[in-house]
C-alpha positions in Angstrom: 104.8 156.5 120.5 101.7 157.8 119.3 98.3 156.4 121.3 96.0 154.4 119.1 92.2 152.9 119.1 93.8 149.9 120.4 95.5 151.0 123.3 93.8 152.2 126.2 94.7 154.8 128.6 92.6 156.2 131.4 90.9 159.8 131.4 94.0 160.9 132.9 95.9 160.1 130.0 98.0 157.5 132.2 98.7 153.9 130.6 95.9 151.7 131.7 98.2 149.3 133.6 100.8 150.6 135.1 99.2 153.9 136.1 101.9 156.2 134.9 102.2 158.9 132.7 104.1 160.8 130.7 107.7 162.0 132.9 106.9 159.4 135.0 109.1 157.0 133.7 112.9 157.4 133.4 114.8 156.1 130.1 117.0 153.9 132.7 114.8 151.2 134.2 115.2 148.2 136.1 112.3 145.5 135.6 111.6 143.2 139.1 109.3 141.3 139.4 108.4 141.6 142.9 106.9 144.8 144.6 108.6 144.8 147.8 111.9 144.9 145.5 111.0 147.9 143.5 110.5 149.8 147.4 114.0 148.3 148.4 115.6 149.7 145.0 113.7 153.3 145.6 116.0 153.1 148.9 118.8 153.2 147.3 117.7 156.6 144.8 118.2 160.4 145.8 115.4 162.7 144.8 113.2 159.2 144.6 109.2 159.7 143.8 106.4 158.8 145.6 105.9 155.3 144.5 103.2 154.8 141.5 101.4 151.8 142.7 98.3 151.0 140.3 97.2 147.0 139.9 100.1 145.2 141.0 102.8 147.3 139.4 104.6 149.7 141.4 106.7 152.3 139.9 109.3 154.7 141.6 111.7 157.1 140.1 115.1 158.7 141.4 118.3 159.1 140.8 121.5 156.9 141.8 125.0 158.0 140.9 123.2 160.9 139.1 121.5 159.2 137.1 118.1 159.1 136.3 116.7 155.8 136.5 113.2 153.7 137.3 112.5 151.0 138.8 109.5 149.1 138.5 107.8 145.7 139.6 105.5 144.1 137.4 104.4 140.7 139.1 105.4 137.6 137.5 104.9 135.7 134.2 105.7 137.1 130.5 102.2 138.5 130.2 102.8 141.3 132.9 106.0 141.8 131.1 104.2 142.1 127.8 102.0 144.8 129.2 104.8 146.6 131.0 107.1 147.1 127.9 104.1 148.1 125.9 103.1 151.1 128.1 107.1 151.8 128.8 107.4 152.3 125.3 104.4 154.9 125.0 106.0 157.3 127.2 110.1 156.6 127.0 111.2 156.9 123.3 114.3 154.4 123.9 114.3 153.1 126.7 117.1 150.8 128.5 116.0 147.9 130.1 117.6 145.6 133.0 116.1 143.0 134.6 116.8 142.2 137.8 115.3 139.1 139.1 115.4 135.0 140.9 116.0 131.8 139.1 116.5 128.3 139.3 119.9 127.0 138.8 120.1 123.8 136.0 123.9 123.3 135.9 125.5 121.2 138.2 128.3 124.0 138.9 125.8 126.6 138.9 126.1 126.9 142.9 123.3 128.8 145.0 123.9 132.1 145.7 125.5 132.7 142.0 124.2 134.8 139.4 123.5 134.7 136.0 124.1 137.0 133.0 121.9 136.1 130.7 123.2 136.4 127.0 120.0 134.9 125.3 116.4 133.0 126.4 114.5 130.0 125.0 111.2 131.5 124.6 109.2 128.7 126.6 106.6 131.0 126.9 104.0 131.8 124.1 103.3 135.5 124.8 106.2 136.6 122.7 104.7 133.9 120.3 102.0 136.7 119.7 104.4 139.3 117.6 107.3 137.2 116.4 107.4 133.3 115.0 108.0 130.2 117.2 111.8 130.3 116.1 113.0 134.1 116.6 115.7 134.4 118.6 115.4 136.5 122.3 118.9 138.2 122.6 120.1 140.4 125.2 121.7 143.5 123.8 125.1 143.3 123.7 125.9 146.4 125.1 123.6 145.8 128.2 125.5 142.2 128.6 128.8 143.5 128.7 127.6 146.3 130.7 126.2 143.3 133.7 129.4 141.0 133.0 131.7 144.6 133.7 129.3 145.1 137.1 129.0 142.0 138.4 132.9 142.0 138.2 133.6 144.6 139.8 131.5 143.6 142.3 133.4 140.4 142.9 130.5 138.5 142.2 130.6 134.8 141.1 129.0 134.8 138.2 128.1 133.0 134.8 126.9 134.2 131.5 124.9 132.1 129.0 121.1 131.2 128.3 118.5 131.2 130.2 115.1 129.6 129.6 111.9 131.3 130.4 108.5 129.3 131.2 105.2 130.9 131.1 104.1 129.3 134.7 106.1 128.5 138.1 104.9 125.0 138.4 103.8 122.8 135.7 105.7 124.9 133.2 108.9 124.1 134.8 108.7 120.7 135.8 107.8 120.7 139.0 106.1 117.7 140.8 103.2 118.5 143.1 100.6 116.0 144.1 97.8 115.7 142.1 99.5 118.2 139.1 101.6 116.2 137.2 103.9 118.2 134.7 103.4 117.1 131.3 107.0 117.2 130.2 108.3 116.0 133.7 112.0 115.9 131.8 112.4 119.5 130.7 115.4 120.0 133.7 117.5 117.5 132.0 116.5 118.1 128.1 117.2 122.1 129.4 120.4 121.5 131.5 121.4 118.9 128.2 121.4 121.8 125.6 123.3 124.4 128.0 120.7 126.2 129.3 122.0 128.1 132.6 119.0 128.7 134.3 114.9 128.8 134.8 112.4 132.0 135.2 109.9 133.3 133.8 110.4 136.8 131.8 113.3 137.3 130.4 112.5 136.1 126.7 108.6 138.0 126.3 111.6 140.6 127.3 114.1 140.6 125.0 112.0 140.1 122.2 109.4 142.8 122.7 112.6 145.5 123.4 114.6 144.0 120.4 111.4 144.7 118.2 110.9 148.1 119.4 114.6 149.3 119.1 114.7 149.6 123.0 118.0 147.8 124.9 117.3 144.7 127.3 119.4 142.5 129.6 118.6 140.2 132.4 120.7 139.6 135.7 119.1 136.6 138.0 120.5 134.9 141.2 120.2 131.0 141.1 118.0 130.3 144.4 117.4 127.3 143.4 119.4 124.3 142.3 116.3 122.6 140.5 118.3 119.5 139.7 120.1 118.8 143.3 116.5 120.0 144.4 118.0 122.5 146.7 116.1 125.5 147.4 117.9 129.0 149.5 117.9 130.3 152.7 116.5 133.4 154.0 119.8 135.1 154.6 121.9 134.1 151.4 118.2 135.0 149.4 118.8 139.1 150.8 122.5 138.9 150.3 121.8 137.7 147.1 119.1 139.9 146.2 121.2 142.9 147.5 123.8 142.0 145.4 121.8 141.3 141.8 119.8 145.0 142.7 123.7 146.9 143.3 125.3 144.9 139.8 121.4 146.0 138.2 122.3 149.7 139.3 125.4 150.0 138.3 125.2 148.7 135.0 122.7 150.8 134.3 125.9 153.9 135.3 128.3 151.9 132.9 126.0 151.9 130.1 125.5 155.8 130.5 129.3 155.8 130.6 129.4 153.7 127.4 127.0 155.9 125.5 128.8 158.8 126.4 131.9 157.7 124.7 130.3 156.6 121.4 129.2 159.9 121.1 127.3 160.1 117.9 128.7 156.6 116.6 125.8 153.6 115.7 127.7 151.5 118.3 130.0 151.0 121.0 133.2 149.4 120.7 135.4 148.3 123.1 138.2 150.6 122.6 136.2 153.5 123.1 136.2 152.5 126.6 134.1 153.2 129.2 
């Protein structure tokens, strides 16, 4: 927690990035990627703050169901999750994080509209690559899984829990095939979808890894607008139903996992039979 030569903060003594400071930031906090979800989360708060809006993250605090939580957009890519986690973890001791976000659907019964739990993440990406080895595992906490598979349950949601790969770009990254950009691993849908892998994006692993190393909790809820394979792509309508929905199973999770912590008391972990 303490500030060092190597991390900057303005004059203010806000983080550099994301503009906030210390209070600012809640211990519960959903990650989105884009702004214009962070304002539609902040709807659903009581007591919500003035957004925080500094580069292109945008932060807003409130409280739903009584609980204290933030939400906060940090664009796309691992590298604006690197820098969001970092200067998170500078102000909230222990932070919990969800991750609320889109993805690209690479199982044939993976339908559009679905969402996905993710349980772990293929670090594609090579930000992560920067703190841990090539072969460290991205894992979403347990407790936060459980806490999204509970939610998205109760929600009635169809849903499916498993690994999710992350890329470090949108196009070339994942395979995609635009004229005069060839990918240079044109086959990754198939050698992904071959090994299990649920679903595409592009944060989830710099995620997991960069909360598991600083003792914080992480998990990642996505809805499959794409099926990348069928190359099928959503429409406007199922995309806010959709969204709607990943934000409302993101929020209450977030309630469950309060719940969770409140009946493990002073216990390392929480166990199922403690209940919720």
């Amino acid at each position: 927690m303490a500030t060092t030569a190597n991390l900057p903060q303005s004059s203010s003594g806000r983080q550099y990035h994301i503009g906030c400071g210390p209070g600012d930031v809640h211990p519960n906090i959903l990650l989105v990627g884009d702004p214009a979800r962070a304002h539609r989360i902040g709807k659903y708060f009581t007591t919500a703050s003035a957004p925080i809006c500094h580069r292109e993250y945008v932060t807003i605090s409130g409280h739903y169901r009584d609980l204290p939580i933030s939400v906060m957009a940090t664009g796309m890519g691992p590298d604006n999750t690197e820098i969001a986690i970092v200067e998170i973890m500078q102000l909230v001791a222990t932070p919990t994080f969800v991750r609320v976000g889109t993805s690209g659907a690479l199982q044939d019964h993976i339908n559009i509209g679905d969402l996905v739990i993710s349980s772990g993440a293929i670090r594609m990406e090579n930000t992560s690559t920067a703190y841990v080895p090539e072969g460290y595992p991205a894992m979403a906490h347990p407790q936060v899984l459980l806490a999204l598979l509970e939610s998205a349950s109760q929600r009635g949601a169809k849903f499916h829990v498993g690994l999710t790969a992350t890329g470090s770009g949108f196009y070339g990254a994942q395979g995609r095939h635009v004229p005069g950009f060839p990918p240079r691993r044109p086959e990754i849908l198939d050698e992904l979808a071959r090994v299990g892998a649920c679903n595409f994006e592009m944060e989830a692993s710099c995620l997991f890894t960069l909360a598991n190393l600083a003792g914080a909790r992480a998990g990642c809820v996505c809805g499959a607008i794409a099926q990348r394979r069928a190359n099928q792509f959503v429409d406007d309508a199922t995309k806010d139903a959709l969204e709607k929905l990943s934000i409302e199973v993101g929020l209450d999770a977030l309630t469950l996992i309060a719940r969770m912590d409140a009946k493990r008391g002073n216990a390392a972990h929480w166990l199922p039979s403690m209940g919720m």
